[in-house]
C-alpha positions in Angstrom: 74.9 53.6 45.3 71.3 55.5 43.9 71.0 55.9 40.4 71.4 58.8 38.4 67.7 58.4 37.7 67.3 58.5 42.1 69.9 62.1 42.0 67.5 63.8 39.0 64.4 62.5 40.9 65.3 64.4 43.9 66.4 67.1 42.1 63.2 67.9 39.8 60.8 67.2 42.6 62.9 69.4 44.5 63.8 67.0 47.4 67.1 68.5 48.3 66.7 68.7 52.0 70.4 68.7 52.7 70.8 72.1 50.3 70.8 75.1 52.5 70.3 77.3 49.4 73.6 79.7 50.2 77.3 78.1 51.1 77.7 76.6 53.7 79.5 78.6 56.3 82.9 76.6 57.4 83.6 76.4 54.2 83.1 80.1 52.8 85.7 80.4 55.9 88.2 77.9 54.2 87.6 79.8 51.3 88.0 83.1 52.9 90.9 82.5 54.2 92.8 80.5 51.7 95.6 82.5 50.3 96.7 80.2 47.1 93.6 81.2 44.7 95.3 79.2 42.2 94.5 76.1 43.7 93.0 73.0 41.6 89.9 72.3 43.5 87.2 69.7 43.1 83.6 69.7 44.9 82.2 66.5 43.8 78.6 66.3 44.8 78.2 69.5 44.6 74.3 69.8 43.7 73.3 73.1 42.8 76.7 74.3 43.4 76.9 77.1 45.9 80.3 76.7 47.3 82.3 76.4 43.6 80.4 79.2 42.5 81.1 81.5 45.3 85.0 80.6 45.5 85.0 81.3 41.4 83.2 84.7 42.3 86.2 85.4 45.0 89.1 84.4 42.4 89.4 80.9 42.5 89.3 80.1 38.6 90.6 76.7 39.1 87.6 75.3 40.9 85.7 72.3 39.1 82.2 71.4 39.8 81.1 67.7 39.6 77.7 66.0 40.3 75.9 62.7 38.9 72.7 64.6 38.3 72.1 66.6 35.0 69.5 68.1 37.2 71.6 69.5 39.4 74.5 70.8 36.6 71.4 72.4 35.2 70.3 74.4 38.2 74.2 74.9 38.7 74.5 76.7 34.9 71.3 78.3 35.7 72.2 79.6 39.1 76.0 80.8 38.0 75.6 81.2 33.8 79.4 83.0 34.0 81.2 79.7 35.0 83.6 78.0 32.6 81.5 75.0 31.3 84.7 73.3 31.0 84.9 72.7 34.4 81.5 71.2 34.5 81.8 67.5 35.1 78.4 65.8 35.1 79.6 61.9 35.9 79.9 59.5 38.2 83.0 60.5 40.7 83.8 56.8 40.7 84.1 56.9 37.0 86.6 60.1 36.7 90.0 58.9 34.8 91.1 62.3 33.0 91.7 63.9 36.4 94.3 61.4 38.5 97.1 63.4 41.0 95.4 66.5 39.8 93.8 68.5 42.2 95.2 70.5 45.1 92.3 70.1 47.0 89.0 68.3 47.5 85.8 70.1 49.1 84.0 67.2 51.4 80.3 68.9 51.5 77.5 65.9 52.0 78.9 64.0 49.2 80.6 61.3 51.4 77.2 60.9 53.3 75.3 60.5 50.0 77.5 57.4 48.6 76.8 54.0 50.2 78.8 52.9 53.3 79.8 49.7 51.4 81.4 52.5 48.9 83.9 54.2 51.3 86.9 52.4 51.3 86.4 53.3 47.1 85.8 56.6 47.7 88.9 56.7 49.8 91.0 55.3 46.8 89.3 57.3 44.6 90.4 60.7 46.2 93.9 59.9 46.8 94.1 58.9 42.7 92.9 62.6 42.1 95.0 64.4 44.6 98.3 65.6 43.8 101.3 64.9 45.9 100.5 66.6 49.5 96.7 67.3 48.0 94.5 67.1 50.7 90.9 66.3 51.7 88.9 69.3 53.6 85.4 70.1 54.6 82.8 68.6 56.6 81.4 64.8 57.9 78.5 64.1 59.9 79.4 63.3 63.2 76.1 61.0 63.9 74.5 57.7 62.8 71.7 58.7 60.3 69.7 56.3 57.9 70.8 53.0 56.9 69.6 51.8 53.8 69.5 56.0 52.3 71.5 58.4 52.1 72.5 60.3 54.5 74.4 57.9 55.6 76.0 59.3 59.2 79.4 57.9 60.5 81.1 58.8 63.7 85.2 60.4 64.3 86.3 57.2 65.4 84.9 55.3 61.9 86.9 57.8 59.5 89.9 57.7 61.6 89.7 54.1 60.8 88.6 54.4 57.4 91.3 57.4 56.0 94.5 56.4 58.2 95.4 53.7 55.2 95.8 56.9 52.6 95.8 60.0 54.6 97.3 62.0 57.1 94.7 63.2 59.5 95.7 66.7 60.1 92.5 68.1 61.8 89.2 66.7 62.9 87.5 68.2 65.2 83.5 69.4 66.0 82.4 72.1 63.9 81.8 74.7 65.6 80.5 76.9 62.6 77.6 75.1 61.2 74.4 75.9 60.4 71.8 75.9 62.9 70.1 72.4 62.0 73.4 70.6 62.0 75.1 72.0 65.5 77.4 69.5 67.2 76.6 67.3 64.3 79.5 68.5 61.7 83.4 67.6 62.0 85.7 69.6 60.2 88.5 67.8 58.6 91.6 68.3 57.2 93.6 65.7 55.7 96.6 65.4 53.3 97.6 62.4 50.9 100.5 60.2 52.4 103.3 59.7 50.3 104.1 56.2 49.6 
């Protein structure tokens, strides 16, 4: 997995090119539409933080940003000075303990493609320790093989089937048809929820 040094790097030499700069659509639809504003929801990778601060702006006060890069928290603070510092988290995702069978939900938004592929299966485990009981996993995946040796890393439907059947319940993933312009027919939106062993 790249450093913390690799995340600021990009960062400060404003190398972002996976940022859009504004939310990303399908998801200011979840948002939109999500009724339960009370919701615990986590956005790890979240960079410089568009979607969490756009669904605290709409009422959800319960929505915690998380990324590796001080960089990016930085830009985040900068960006959205009225959020709740407490629910800053600037760590590793891999290295979160305070937060297990805690949130609701989890926003997917080109954090899965950033971590290695030999890191999946962890990342997997990972998210169902923090979900609570029926928590679930939403957002978006690349639906194409990318770069192999940094991120993105792509993936196809058929590999995450594969990959989340062992901890989730796939409930929905499908092409996007929502995405933003560079990334047509490229995007699945999925929709999972933690099985109950």
């Amino acid at each position: 997995m790249p450093s913390k040094k690799y995340w600021n790097d990009r960062y400060n030499n404003n190398d972002i090119g996976w940022d859009i700069g504004k939310v990303s659509h399908p998801i200011k639809k979840w948002f939109d539409h999500e009724s339960d504003i009370s919701k615990k929801i986590l956005i790890p990778g979240a960079g410089r933080g568009f979607e969490v601060g756009y669904a605290y702006e709409i009422g959800f006060k319960n929505v915690y940003y998380l990324d590796f890069s001080n960089s990016a928290s930085q830009k985040f603070k900068k960006q959205f000075p009225n959020f709740p510092k407490s629910q800053i988290i600037t760590d590793n995702f891999f290295n979160l303990s305070n937060y297990n069978n805690y949130f609701d939900t989890i926003i997917e938004q080109t954090f899965f493609c950033a971590i290695s592929p030999n890191k999946r299966v962890q990342y997997i485990n990972k998210t169902f320790e923090l979900l609570k009981k029926n928590g679930k996993i939403i957002g978006l995946l690349f639906n194409i093989n990318l770069n192999e040796k940094s991120p993105p890393f792509g993936g196809t439907k058929e590999s995450y089937e594969l990959l989340f059947k062992a901890k989730f319940n796939i409930l929905k993933i499908e092409t996007c048809y929502n995405s933003v312009s560079p990334r047509a027919n490229n995007e699945l939106w999925v929709s999972m929820e933690k099985l109950i062993k």
